[in-house]
C-alpha positions in Angstrom: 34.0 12.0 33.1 34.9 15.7 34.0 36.9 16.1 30.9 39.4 14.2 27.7 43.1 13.2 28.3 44.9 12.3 25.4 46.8 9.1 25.1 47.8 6.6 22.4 44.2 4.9 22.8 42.4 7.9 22.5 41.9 9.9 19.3 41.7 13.8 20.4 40.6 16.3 17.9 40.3 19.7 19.7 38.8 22.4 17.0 39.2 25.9 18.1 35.7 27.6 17.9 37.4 30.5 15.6 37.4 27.4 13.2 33.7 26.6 13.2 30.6 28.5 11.8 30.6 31.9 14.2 26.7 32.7 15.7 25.5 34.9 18.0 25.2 32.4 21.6 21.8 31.8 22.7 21.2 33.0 26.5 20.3 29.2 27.3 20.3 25.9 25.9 17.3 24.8 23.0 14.5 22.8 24.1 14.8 18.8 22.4 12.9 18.7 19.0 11.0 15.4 19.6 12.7 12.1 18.8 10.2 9.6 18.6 7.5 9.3 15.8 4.0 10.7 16.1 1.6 7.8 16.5 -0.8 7.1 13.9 -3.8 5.5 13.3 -6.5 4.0 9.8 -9.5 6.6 10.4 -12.4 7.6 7.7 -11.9 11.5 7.0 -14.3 13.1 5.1 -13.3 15.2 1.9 -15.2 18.5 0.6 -15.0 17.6 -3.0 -13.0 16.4 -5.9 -10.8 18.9 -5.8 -9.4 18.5 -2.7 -9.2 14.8 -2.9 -7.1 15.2 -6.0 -4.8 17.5 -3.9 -4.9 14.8 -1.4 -3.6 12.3 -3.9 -1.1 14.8 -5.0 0.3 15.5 -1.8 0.8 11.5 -1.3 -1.0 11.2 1.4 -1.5 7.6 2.7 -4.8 6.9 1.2 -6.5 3.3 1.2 -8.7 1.6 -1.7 -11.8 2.5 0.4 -13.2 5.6 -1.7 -16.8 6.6 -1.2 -17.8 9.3 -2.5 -21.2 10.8 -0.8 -24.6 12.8 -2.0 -23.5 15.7 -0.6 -20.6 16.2 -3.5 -17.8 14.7 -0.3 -15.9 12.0 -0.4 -14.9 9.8 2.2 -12.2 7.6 2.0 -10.1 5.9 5.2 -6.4 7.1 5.6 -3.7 6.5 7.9 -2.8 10.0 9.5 -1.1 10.9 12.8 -3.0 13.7 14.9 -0.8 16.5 13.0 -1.4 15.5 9.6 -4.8 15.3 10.3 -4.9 18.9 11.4 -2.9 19.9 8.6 -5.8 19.0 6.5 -8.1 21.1 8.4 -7.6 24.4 6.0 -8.7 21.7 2.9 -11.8 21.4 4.9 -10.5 17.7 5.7 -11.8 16.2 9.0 -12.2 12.9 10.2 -15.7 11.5 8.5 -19.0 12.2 10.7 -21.0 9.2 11.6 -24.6 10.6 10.4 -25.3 10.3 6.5 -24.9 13.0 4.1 -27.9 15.0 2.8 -28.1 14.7 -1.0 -27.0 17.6 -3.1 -29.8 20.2 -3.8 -28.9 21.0 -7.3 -31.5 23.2 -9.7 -32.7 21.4 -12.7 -31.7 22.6 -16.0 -34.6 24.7 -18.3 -34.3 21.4 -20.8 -34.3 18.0 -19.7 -30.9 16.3 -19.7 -30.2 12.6 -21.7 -30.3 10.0 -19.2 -28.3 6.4 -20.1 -28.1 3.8 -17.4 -25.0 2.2 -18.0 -25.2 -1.0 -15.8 -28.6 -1.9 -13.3 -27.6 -4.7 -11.2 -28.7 -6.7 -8.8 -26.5 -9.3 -5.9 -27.5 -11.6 -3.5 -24.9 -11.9 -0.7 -25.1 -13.5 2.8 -27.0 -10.5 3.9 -29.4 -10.3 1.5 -30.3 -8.6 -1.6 -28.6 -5.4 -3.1 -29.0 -3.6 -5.9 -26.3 -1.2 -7.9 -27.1 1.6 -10.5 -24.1 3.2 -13.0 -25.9 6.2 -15.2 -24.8 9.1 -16.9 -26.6 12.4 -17.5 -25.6 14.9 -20.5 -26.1 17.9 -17.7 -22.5 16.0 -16.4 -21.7 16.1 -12.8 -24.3 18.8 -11.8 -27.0 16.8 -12.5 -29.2 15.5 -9.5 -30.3 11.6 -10.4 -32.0 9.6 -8.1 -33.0 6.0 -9.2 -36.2 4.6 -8.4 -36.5 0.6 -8.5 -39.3 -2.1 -8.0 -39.4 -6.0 -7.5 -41.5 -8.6 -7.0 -45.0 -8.1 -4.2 -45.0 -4.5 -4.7 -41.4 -3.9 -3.3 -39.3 -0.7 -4.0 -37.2 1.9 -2.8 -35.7 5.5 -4.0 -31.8 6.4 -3.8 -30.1 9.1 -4.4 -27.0 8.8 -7.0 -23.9 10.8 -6.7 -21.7 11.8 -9.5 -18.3 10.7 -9.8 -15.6 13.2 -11.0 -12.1 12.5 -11.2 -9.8 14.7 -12.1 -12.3 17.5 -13.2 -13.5 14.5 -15.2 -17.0 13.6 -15.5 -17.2 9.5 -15.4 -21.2 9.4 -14.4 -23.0 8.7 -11.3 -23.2 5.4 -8.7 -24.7 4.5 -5.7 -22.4 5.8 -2.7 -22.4 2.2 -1.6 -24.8 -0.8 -3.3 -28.2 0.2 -1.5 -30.3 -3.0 0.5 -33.2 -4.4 -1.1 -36.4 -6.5 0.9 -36.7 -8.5 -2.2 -34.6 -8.9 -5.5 -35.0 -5.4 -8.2 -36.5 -6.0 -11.2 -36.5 -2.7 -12.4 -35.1 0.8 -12.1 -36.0 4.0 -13.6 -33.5 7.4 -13.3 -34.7 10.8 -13.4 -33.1 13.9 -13.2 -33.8 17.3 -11.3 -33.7 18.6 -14.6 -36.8 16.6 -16.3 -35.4 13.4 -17.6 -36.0 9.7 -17.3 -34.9 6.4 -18.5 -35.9 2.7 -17.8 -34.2 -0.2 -17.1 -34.3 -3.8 -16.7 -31.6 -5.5 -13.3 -29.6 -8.1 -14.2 -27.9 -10.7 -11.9 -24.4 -9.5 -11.0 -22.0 -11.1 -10.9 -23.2 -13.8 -12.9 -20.0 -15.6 -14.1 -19.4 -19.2 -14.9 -19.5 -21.2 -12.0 -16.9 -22.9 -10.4 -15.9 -26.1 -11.2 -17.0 -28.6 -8.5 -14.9 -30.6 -6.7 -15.1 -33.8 -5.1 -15.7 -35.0 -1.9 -12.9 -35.0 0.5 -11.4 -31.8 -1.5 -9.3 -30.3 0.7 -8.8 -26.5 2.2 -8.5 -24.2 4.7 -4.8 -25.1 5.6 -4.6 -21.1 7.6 -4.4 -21.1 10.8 -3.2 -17.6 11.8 -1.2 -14.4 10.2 2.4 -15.1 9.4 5.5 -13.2 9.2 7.6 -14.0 6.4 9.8 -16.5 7.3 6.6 -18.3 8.8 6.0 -17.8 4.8 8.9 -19.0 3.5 9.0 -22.2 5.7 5.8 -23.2 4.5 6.4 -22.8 0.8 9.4 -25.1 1.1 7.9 -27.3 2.9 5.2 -27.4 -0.2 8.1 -27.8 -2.3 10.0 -30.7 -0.3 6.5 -32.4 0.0 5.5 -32.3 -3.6 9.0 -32.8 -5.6 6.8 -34.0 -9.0 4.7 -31.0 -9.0 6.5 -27.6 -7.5 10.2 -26.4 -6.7 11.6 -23.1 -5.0 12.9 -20.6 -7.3 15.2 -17.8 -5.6 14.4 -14.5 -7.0 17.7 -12.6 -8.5 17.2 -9.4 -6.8 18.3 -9.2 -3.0 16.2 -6.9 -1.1 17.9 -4.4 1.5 16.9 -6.3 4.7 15.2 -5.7 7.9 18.2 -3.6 8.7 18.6 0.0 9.5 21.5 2.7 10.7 21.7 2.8 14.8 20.7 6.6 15.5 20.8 8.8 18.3 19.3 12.5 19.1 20.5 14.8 20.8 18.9 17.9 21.0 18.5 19.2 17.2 22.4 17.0 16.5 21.4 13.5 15.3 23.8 11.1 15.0 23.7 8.1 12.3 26.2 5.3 12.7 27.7 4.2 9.0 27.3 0.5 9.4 23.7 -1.1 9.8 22.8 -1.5 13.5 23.0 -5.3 13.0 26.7 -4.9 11.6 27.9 -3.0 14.4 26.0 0.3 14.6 24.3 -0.3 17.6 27.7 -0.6 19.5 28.5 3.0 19.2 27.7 5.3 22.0 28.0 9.0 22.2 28.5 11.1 25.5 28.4 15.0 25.5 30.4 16.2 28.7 30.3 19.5 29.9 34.3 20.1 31.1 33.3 22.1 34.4 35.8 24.7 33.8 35.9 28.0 32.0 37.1 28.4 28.6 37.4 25.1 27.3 37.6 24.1 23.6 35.3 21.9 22.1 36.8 18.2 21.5 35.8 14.8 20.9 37.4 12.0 21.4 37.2 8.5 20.6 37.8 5.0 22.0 36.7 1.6 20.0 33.2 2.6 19.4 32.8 4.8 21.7 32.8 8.8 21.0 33.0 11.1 23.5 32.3 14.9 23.0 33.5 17.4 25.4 31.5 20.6 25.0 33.4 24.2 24.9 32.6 26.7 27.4 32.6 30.6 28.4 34.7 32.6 30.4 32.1 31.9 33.2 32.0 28.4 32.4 29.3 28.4 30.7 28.4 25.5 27.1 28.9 27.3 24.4 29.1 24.8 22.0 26.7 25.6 19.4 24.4 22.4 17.4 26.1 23.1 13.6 29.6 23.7 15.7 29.3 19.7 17.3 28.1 18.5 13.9 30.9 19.5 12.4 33.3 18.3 15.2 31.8 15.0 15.3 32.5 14.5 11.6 35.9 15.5 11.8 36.9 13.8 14.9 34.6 10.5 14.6 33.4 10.2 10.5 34.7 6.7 10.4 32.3 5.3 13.0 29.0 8.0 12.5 27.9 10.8 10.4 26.6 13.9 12.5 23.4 16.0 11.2 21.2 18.7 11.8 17.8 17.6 13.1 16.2 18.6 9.5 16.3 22.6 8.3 17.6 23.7 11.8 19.8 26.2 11.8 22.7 25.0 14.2 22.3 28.1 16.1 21.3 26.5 19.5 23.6 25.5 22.3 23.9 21.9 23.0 23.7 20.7 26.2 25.4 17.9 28.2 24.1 14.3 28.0 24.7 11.0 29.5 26.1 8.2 27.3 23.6 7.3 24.7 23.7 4.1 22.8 23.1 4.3 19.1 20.1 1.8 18.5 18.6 0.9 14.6 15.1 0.7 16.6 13.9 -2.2 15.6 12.3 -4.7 17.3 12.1 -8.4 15.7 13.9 -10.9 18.0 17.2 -12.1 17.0 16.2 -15.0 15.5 14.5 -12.6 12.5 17.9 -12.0 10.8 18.9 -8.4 9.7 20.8 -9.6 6.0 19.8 -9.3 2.6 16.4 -11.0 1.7 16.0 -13.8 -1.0 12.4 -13.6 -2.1 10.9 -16.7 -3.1 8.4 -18.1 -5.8 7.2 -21.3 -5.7 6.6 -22.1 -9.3 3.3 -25.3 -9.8 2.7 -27.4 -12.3 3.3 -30.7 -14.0 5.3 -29.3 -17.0 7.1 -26.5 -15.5 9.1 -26.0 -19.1 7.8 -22.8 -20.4 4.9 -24.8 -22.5 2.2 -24.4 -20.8 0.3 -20.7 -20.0 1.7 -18.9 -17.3 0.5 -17.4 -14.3 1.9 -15.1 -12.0 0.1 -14.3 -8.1 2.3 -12.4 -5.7 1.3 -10.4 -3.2 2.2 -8.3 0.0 3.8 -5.5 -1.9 2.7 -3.3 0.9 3.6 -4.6 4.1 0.8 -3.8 6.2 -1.6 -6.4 4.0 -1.3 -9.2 6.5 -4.2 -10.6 4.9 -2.9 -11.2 1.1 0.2 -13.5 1.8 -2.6 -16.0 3.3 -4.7 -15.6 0.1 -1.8 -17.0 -2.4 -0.8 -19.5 0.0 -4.0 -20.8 0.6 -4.3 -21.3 -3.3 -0.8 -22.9 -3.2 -1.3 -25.4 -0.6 -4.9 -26.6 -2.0 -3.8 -26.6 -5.6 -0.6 -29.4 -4.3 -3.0 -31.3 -1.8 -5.8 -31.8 -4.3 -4.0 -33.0 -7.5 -4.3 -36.8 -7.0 -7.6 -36.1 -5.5 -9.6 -33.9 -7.7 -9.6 -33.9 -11.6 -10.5 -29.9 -11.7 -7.4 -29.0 -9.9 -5.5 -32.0 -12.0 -6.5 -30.0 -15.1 -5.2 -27.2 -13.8 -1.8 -28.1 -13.0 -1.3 -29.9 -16.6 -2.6 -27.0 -18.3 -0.9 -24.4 -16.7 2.5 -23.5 -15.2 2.0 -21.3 -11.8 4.6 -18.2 -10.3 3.4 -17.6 -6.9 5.3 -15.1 -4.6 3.5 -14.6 -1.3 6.2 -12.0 0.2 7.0 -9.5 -2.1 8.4 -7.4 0.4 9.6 -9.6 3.0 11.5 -6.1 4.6 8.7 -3.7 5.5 6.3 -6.9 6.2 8.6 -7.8 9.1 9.0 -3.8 10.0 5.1 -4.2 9.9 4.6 -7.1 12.4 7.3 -5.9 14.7 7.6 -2.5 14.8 4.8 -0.1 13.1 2.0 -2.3 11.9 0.7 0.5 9.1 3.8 0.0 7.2 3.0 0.5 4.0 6.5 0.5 2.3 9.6 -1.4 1.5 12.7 -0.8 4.2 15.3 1.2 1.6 16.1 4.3 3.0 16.3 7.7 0.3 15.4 10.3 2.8 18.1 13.1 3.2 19.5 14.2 6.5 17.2 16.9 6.5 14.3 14.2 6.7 16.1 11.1 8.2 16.1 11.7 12.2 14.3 9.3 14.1 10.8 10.4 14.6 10.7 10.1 11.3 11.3 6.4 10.9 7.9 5.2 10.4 7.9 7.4 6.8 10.5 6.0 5.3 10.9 3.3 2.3 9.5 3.4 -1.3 6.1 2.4 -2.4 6.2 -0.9 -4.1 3.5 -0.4 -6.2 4.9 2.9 -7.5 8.2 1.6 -8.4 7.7 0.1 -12.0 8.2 1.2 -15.4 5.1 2.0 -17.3 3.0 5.3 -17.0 5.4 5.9 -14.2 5.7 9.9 -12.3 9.1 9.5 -14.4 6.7 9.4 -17.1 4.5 12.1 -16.2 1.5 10.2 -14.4 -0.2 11.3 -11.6 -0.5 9.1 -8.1 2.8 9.0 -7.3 5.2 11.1 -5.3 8.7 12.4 -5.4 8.9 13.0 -1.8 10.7 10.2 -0.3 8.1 10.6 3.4 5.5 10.0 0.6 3.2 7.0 1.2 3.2 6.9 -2.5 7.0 7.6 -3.0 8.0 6.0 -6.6 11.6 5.7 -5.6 14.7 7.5 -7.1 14.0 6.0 -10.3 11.5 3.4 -11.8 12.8 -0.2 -10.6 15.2 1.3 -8.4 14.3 -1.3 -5.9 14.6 -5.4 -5.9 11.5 -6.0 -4.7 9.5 -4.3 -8.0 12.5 -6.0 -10.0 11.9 -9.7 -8.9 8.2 -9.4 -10.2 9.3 -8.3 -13.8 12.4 -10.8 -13.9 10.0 -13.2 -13.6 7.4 -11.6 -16.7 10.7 -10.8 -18.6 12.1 -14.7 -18.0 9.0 -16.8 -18.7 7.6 -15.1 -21.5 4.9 -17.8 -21.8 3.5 -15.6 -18.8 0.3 -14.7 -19.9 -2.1 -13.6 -16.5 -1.2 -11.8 -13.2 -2.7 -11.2 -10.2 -1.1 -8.7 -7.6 -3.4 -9.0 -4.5 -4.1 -5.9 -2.2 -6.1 -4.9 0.4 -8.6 -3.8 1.4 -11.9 -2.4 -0.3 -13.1 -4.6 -2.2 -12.0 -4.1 -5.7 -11.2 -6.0 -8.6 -9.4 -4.2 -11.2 -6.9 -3.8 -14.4 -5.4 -1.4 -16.8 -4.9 1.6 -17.6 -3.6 1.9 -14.4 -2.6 5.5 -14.3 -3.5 8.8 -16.1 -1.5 12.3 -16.8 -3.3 15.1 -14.7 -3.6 17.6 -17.3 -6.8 16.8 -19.5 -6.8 13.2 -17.6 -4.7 11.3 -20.3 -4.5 7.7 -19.2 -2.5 5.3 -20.7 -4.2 3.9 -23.5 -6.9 1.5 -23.2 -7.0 -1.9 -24.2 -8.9 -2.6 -27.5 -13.2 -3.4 -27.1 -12.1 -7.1 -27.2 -10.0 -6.9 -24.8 -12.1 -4.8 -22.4 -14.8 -7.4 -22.5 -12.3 -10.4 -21.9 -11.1 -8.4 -18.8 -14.8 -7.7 -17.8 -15.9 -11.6 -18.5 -12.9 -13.1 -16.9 -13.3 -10.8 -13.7 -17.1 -12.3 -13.6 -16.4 -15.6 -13.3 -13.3 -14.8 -10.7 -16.1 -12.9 -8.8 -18.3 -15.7 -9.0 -15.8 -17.9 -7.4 -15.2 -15.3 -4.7 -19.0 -15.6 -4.0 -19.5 -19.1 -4.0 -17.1 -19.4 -0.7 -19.4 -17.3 1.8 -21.6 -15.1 0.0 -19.4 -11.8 -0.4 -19.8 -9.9 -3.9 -17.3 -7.6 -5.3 -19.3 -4.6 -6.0 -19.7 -3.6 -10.1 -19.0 -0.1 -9.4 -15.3 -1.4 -8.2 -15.0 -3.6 -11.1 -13.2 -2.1 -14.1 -10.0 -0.6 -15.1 -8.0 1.3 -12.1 -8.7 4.7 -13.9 -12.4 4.2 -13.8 -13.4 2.8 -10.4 -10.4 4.0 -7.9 -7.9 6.6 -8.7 -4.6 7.3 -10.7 -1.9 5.1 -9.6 1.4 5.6 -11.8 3.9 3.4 -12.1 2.2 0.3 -10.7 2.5 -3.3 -11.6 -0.4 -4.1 -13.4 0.4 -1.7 -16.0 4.0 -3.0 -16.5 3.3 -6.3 -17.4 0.3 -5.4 -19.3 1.8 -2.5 -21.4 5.5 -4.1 -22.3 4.9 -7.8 -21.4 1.5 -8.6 -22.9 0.3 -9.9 -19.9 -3.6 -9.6 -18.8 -2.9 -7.9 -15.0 -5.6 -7.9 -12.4 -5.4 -6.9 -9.0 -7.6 -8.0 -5.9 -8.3 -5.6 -3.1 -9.7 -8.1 -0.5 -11.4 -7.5 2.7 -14.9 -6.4 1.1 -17.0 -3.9 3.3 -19.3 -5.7 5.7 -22.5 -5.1 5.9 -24.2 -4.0 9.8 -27.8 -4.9 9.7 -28.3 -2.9 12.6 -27.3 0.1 11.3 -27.5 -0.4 7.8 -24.6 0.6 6.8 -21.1 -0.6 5.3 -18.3 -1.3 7.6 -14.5 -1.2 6.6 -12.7 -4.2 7.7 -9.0 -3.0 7.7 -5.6 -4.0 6.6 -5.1 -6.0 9.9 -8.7 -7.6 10.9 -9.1 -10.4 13.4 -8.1 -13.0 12.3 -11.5 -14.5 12.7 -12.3 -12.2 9.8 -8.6 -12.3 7.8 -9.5 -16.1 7.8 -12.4 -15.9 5.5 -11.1 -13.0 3.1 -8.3 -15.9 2.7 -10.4 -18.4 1.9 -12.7 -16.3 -0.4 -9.9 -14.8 -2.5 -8.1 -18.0 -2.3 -10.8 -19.6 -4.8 -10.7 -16.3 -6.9 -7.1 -17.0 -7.2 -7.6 -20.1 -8.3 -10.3 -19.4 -10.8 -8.2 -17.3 -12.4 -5.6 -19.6 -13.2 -8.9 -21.5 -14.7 -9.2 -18.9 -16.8 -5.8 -19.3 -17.5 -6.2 -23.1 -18.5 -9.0 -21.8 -21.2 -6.9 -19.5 -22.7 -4.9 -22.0 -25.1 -8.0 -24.0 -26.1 -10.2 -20.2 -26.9 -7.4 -19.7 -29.1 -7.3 -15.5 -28.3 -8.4 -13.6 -25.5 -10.6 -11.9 -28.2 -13.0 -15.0 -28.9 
């Protein structure tokens, strides 16, 4: 089409270029900006110090659970970065982790010999053997050099070096980098210090909780067979529903997320176009064509027919496209603003001249057949147990707040399916359902977990949208959405906590406001509702952690939110044991002690996350899993990270493992009427 002729069918808006923003004409026409997103990829970097890591957090960069910090004063911790973020880190001294191990620190030792108290000596026996864990503190602080010495039984021993842990200029004491091997089991362990002093201390079992309750022969499990999108999900809780009337039902959550659905967009040069209904609702049926007329002097129009927009670029006296990028902007939102909204490609200036370009359909990008529908999503619960009247204690396990954790739907319904199958069967899991009344939300964020399987499988992120233009052109898809798990109410970054961001590209973007978005609302509806809710588990991966409150800290002086009482610690402490224990029992994995304790005190600041919520204004003792426990390479004796997405193989067993942890909880949650308080 050489040109635009005006009839009744056609809507012609010609704007005279002494109309639009006047700039100088560049002698030839910009190169693209690029319109697809940068791939990127879970690696290990390696981090020069605390410091930087806390700029790291700052910065929301899209940091896992994994944290190690190393002898050399580094930390290492696995991220998901595309190749230019990664370089971007560079002048931090960030770079993707070496494979040899780091030297320990050579530190001078003070004139007088520091206090040495070992804080916990542990030792665990897991499917690969024996391991043992040191936590001490030194009154020299972090620049202290402690190494801890142990023995065992038939002369056995070993040396390791401990590093100190610092968190936000914070000195919390000093670990293992990872729980070091042991030939036999430790018996004892003895700390010095560069600086001339020693302790002593006997190793104790870890994790040494109360056993699971046995079942009976013919107890069923292992009803997983692969990973499952959310409507896979959904199917199988109400199925579990239909099949067991007498002892669970389907509960449809209030809040409607936004939906796998997203505006149809087009790029064209640095103009991006963004269609004003959601691709699925008829955004992906606009087209845009930019025609250059052929002749000289031409005024820049565009025209419209249905749904599809044409643009005829002005030209020169020689017939040259003058058409500058901010001059088309604004003629496509005059001439086509009820079908599409015309942008800048983020802080560009306009100035460059755009150049002709065959019709383009507008396309929302994503990638889920048709049969994965693009509405509003209901988010289900499936609430268990024989009274399901508010009169017994109440539990609540959801999981998948972040999409990519293909691993934790599996985990809750695992527990859901053997807790239904076994109840006529097994007395333990009868006593379960009579004493307690059980909220179980696989999907919390059915959105991003289908933008995850479909479309960019590091997800992290709900699917709502808060970007500006400036940061909402298409290569820039993969970073939208708000962090889940930074969208609630309780030492929030509205409050003034740190581990959060503002910066909607942010893995860790909080939202416009706390519960800005259904997904975060659904959980609380639920605490809010059924105030006889009394435990929680939100299940993450991966690391290997098991954690709870404070969740969150302020930066300045590293004020976290206030602590629960020493009764309350050690219920926390002695209920995580025995959940641990469970975990253990399945196939030999241990939890390490060093990430076993508040948020604040084994991982980092994390504001406005759930845990905290339901503890701090509902009352309700919130724990969170990280599954998907480093494995342990006999070859090279060394931890390995799993991953968010492992095969299956491996997804399978994390499943199973924190599948009886899930359900040892809720025994924990049967106990808590009969003990009377948490404190006893």
């Amino acid at each position: 089409m050489r040109g635009l002729r005006a009839s009744a069918s056609v809507l012609a808006i010609t704007l005279s270029l002494a109309l639009l923003p006047t700039t100088a004409v560049p002698a030839a026409v910009t190169a693209a900006p690029p319109a697809e997103p940068e791939p990127a990829s879970l690696m290990t970097i390696s981090v020069p110090g605390r410091a930087a890591f806390d700029r790291l957090v700052a910065q929301g960069a899209d940091l896992t659970e994994r944290v190690r910090p190393q002898p050399d004063g580094s930390i290492q911790v696995d991220a998901v970065l595309t190749p230019s973020q990664l370089a971007a880190l560079q002048p931090l001294g960030i770079a993707r982790a070496d494979t040899t191990a780091p030297a320990p620190p050579q530190q001078k030792g003070s004139a007088q010999a520091d206090q040495i108290v070992i804080e916990r000596a542990v030792w665990f026996k897991s499917r690969d053997g024996y391991f043992l864990s040191v936590e001490a503190t030194s009154s020299a602080g972090g620049t202290a050099a402690l190494t801890a010495a142990w023995r065992g039984s038939h002369g056995s021993g070993g040396t390791v070096a401990m590093v100190p842990y610092v968190d936000a200029g914070a000195y919390l004491g000093h670990q293992f980098t990872t729980p070091a091997p042991a030939d036999r089991r430790p018996q004892w362990v003895t700390v010095t210090s560069a600086g001339g002093g020693s302790t002593q201390a006997r190793v104790r079992e870890w994790p040494d909780g109360e056993r699971p309750d046995r079942t009976v022969p013919g107890y069923q499990k292992d009803f997983i067979t692969q990973y499952m999108p959310p409507d896979q999900i959904n199917e199988r809780v109400r199925a579990l529903a239909k099949r067991y009337p007498h002892l669970a039902e389907i509960m449809a959550l209030p809040y409607k997320t936004n939906g796998y659905r997203r505006h149809a967009q087009a790029q064209f040069g640095t103009v991006v176009v963004t269609s004003l209904a959601y691709g699925s609702e008829g955004g992906n049926d606009v087209s845009v064509e930019f025609v250059d007329p052929g002749a000289p002097d031409r005024a820049l129009q565009v025209g419209v027919r249905g749904k599809s927009v044409t643009v005829s670029l002005a030209t020169g006296s020689g017939g040259q496209l003058t058409s500058t990028a901010a001059q088309v902007v604004a003629a496509l939102n005059a001439g086509a603003g009820t079908l599409l909204k015309a942008t800048p490609y983020r802080d560009d200036p306009g100035t460059g001249v755009v150049a002709a370009a065959a019709r383009t359909p507008l396309t929302d990008f994503l990638k889920a057949p048709a049969s994965v529908s693009r509405k509003p999503a209901t988010v289900l619960a499936l609430r268990v147990g024989t009274k399901r009247n508010g009169s017994r204690t109440g539990v609540i396990a959801y999981s998948q707040e972040h999409a990519r954790e293909w691993v934790t739907p599996l985990v809750t319904l695992e527990a859901a399916e053997r807790l239904l199958r076994n109840y006529q069967r097994d007395p333990a899991t009868r006593r379960l359902l009579n004493r307690t009344e059980i909220f179980i939300v696989p999907t919390v964020n059915p959105d991003g977990a289908n933008y995850s399987f479909y479309d960019f499988n590091l997800q992290r992120k709900n699917m709502v949208n808060h970007c500006p233009a400036a940061q909402a052109d298409p290569a820039l898809r993969n970073t939208w959405g708000v962090d889940i798990n930074r969208n609630y109410a309780s030492g929030s970054l509205f409050d003034g906590y740190f581990g959060a961001s503002a910066n909607c590209q942010s893995s860790v973007y909080a939202g416009p406001a706390e519960h800005s978005e259904a997904e975060s609302g659904n959980v609380i509806w639920l605490a809010k509702t059924f105030r006889n809710i009394r435990f929680a588990l939100n299940v993450h991966s991966y690391g290997g952690y098991f954690m709870w409150p404070p969740g969150a800290y302020k930066f300045d002086g590293r004020v976290t939110l206030p602590r629960p009482s020493p009764a309350e610690e050690a219920y926390f402490l002695r209920s995580a044991r025995t959940i641990e224990q469970a975990i253990a029992a399945e196939r030999g994995t241990v939890t390490w002690p060093q990430q076993t304790g508040p948020v604040t005190d084994v991982l980092y600041s994390a504001a406005g996350n759930s845990a905290d919520e339901l503890w701090y204004d509902y009352g309700v003792f919130g724990w969170d899993f990280e599954v998907g426990n480093d494995l342990w390479d006999p070859a090279t004796k060394t931890w390995q990270p799993v991953g968010f997405q492992p095969p299956f193989e491996e997804g399978h067993k994390e499943a199973m493992e924190f599948a009886s942890g899930l359900i040892s909880l809720i025994g924990v949650a049967a106990d808590y009427r009969s003990a009377g308080t948490a404190q006893q």
